[in-house]
C-alpha positions in Angstrom: 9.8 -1.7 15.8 8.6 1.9 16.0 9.3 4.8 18.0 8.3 8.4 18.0 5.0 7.7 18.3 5.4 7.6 14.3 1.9 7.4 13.5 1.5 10.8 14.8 4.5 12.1 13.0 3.6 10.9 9.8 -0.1 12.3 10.0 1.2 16.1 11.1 3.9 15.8 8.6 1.9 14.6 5.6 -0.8 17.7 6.7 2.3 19.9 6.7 3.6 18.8 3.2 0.4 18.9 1.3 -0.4 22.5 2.5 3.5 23.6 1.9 3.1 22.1 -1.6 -0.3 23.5 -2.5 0.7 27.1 -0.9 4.5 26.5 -3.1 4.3 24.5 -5.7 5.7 26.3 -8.7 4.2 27.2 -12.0 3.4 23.8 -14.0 1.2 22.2 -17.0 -1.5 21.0 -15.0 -5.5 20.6 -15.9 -8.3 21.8 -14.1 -9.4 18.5 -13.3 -5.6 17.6 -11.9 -6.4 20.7 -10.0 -9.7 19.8 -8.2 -7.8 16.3 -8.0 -5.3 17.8 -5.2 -8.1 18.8 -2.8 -9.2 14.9 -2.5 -5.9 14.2 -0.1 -8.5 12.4 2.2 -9.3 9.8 0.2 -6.1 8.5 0.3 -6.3 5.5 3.2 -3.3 4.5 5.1 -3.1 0.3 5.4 -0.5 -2.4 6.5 -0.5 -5.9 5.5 2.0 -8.7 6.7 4.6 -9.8 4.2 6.9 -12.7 6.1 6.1 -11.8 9.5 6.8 -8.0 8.7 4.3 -5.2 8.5 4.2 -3.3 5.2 2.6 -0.2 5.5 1.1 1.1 2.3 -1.1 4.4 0.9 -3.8 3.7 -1.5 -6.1 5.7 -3.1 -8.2 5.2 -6.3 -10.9 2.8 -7.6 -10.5 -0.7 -6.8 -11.1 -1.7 -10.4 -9.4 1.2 -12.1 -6.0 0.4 -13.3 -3.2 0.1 -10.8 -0.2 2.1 -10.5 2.7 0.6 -7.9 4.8 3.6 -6.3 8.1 3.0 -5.4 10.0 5.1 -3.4 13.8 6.1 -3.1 16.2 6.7 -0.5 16.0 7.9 2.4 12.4 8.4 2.1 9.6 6.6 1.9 6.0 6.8 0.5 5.6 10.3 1.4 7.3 11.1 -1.3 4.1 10.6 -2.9 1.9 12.2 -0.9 1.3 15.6 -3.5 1.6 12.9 -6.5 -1.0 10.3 -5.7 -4.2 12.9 -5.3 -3.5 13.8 -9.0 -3.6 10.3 -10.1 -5.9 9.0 -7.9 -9.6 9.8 -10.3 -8.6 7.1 -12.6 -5.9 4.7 -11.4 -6.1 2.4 -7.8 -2.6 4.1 -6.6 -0.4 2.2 -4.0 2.8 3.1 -2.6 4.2 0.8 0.0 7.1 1.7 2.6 9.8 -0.9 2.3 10.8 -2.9 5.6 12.9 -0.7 7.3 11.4 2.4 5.8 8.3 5.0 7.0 5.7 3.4 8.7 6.5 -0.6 8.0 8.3 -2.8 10.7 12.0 -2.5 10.8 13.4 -5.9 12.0 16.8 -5.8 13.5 19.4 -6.8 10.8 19.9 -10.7 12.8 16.4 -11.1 11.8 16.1 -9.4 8.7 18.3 -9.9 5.5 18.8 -6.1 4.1 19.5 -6.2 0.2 17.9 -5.8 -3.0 17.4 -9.1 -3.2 15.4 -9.3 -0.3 13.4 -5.8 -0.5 12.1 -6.7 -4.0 10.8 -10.4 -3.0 8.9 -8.4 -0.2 7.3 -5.8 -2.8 6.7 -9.0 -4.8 5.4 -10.9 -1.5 3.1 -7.4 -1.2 1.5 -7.0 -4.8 0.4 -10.7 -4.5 -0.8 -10.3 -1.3 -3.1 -7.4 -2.4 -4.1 -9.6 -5.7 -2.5 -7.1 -8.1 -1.6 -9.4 -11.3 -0.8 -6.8 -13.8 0.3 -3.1 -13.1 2.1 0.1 -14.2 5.0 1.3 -12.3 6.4 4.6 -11.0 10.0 3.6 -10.0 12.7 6.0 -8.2 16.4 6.1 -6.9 16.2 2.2 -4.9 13.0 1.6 -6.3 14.4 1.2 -9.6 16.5 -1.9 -8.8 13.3 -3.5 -6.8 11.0 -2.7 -9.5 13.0 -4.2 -12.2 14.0 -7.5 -10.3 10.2 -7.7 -10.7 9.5 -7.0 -14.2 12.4 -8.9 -15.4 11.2 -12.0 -13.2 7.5 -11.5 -14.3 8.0 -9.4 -17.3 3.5 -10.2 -18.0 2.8 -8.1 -15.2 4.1 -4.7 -16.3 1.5 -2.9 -18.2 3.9 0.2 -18.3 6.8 1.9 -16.2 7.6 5.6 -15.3 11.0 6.2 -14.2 12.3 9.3 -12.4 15.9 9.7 -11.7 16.5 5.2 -11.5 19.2 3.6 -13.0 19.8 0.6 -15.2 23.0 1.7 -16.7 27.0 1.8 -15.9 27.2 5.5 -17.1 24.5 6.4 -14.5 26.9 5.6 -11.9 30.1 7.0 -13.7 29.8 10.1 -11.8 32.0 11.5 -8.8 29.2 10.9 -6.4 29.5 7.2 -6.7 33.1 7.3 -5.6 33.3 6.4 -1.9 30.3 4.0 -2.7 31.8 1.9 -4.8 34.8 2.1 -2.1 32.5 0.7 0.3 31.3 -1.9 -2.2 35.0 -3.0 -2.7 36.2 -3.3 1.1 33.8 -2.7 3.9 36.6 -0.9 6.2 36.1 1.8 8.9 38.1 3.9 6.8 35.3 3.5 3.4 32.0 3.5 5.9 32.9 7.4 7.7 31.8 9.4 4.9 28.9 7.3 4.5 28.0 7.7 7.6 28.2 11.5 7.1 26.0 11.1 4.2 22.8 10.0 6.8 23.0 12.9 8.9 20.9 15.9 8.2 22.8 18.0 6.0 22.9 15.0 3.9 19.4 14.1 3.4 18.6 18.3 3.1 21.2 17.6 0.3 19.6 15.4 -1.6 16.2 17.1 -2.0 17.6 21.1 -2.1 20.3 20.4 -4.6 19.8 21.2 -8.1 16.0 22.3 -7.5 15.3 26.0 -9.2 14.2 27.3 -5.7 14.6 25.4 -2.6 12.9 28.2 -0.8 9.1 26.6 -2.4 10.4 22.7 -1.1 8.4 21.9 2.3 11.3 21.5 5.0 9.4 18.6 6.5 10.0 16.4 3.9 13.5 15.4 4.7 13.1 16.4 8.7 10.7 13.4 7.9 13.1 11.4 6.4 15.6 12.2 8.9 13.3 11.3 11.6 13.4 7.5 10.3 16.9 7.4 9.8 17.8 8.7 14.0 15.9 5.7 15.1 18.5 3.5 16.6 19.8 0.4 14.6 18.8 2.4 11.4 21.8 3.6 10.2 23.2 0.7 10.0 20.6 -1.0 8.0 21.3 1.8 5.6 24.6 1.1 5.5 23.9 -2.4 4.9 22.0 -1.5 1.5 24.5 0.6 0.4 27.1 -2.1 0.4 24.2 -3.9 -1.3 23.6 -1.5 -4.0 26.8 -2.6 -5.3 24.9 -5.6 -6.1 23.0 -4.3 -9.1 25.2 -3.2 -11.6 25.5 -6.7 -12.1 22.0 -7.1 -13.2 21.7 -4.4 -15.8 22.6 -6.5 -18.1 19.5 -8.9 -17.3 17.3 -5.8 -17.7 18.5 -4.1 -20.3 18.0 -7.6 -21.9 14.2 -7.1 -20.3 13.5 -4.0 -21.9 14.8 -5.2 -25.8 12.7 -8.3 -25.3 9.6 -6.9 -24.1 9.5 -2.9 -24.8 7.4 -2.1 -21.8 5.9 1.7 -22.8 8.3 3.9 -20.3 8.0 7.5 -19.7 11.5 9.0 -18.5 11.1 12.4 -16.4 14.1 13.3 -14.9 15.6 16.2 -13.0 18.6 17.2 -14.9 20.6 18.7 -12.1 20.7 15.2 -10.0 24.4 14.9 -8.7 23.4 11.3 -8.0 21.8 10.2 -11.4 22.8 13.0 -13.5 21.1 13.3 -17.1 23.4 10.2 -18.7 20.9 7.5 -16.8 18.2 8.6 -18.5 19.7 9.1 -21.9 20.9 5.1 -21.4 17.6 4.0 -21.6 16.8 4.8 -25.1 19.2 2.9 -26.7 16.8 -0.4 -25.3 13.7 1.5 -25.5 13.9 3.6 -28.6 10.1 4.6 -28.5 10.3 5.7 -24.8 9.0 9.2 -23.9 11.7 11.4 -22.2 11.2 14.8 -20.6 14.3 16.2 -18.4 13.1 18.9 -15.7 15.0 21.8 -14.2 15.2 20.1 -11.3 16.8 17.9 -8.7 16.6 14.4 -7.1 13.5 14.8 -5.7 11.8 16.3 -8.8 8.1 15.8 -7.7 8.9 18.0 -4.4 9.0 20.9 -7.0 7.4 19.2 -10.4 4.7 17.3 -9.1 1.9 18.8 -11.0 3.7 18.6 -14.3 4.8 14.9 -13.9 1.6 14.0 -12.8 0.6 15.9 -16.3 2.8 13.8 -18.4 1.9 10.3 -16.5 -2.1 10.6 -17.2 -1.1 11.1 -21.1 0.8 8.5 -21.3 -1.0 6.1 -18.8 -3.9 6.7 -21.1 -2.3 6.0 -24.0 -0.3 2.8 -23.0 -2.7 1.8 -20.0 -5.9 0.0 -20.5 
């Protein structure tokens, strides 16, 4: 299903963000050749591919037989999130970032046709990197693409060269926080009574929330970003899907155990870079993982949620280090 004439949207929007980001972005770490890297935005192609009768839209940039990095995105976004990220990557890795069902630019079934959980979303990014032949790749994993990506490695733990994780969780105290509270309500008893402040949480000033709190100057983040996201989340019958995977995220604190047993078994290389002033995965998420990964890389940014609408460059900095160190 899609409205808004979205292809449209998402073309003038992405145009918007890159040149908000380029004209904004704030002081970071980055090379010369990162630099030059961010004015090759057009050779990042825009593809869909059917996955179980749905269409998965996707970006991919990079050569085909460079090394591939998967991109998965968070909520209430979608692969945009990506869009100032991938150019920087894009000289030496083959970069895709798909748009879960439901999400962006792929279909969005109505929920009688279409299971919404974790469970499901994470065969369908499985269903999608087989489709597209990728039988070992790194991963950048975020906010709901944390629990998809690590269905995935801890299913087929020989595909994961590497994984970068930016504000994803994997552990209880990641989720010990006030802002879990009515969540876990919901979780517990799906009443009227738990679901009306989640419903408050997918109107605009909630999705403005998520990517202006905690960032050092939300004057320099590109307002289309979440009027984007926002965009997606108004179409009709949305909502409700997201409300559906909310009550599904209560689903995956039961399997942290199976991937924290993952990560002591196999000790994929991980590089942690998180935005220390998340409300939703606040620093003790990230600090979790070392006690399973002792040799992982961790940098925490003055940031927020969305650290690469501010931190893009230097992110993208610390991936090609350790991507070239742990990627071959």
């Amino acid at each position: 299903m899609k409205t808004f004439h979205a292809a449209g949207l998402v073309a003038a929007a992405i145009t918007l963000c890159v040149a908000s980001q380029a004209a904004g972005a704030a002081p970071s770490p980055a090379t010369p050749q990162e630099s030059t890297n961010v004015a090759v935005a057009a050779g990042v192609a825009y593809r869909t591919v059917a996955i179980d009768g749905v269409d998965v839209f996707y970006r991919e940039a990079g050569p085909k037989d460079a090394p591939v990095l998967l991109l998965l995105h968070g909520f209430p976004t979608s692969s945009q999130m990506f869009r100032n990220l991938i150019p920087r990557l894009a000289d030496r890795y083959r970069v895709i970032a798909p748009d879960y069902p439901g999400y962006g630019q792929s279909g969005m079934p109505p929920m009688d046709r279409f299971d919404y959980s974790f469970d499901h979303l994470a065969a369908v990014v499985d269903q999608f990197t087989q489709a597209l032949g990728l039988t070992r790749f790194a991963m950048y994993v975020q906010d709901y693409g944390a629990p998809i990506g690590y269905r995935i490695a801890a299913a087929h733990p020989e595909r994961i060269s590497a994984i970068v994780v930016q504000n994803g969780n994997a552990y209880h105290e990641g989720i010990a926080n006030d802002f879990w509270v009515p969540l876990k309500a919901w979780w517990a008893d799906r009443s009227e009574a738990n679901v009306a402040p989640l419903r408050r949480a997918l109107e605009a000033d909630g999705t403005r929330w998520q990517y202006t709190d905690g960032a050092r100057d939300a004057s320099r983040l590109s307002p289309d970003a979440w009027t984007l996201d926002q965009a997606y989340l108004d179409r009709p019958g949305n909502k409700d899907i997201q409300l559906a995977l909310f009550h599904s995220y209560g689903s995956n604190p039961g399997h942290y155990a199976e991937w924290q047993a993952y990560f002591r078994k196999h000790q994929p290389p991980m590089l942690i870079v998180w935005g220390k002033n998340d409300k939703i995965f606040p620093p003790a998420g990230a600090h979790a993982y070392l006690r399973d990964l002792p040799k992982a890389e961790l940098h925490l940014l003055d940031t927020g949620h969305f650290a690469l609408e501010e931190d893009s460059a230097t992110i993208a900095a610390l991936m090609r280090r350790f991507l070239a160190r742990e990627v071959r």
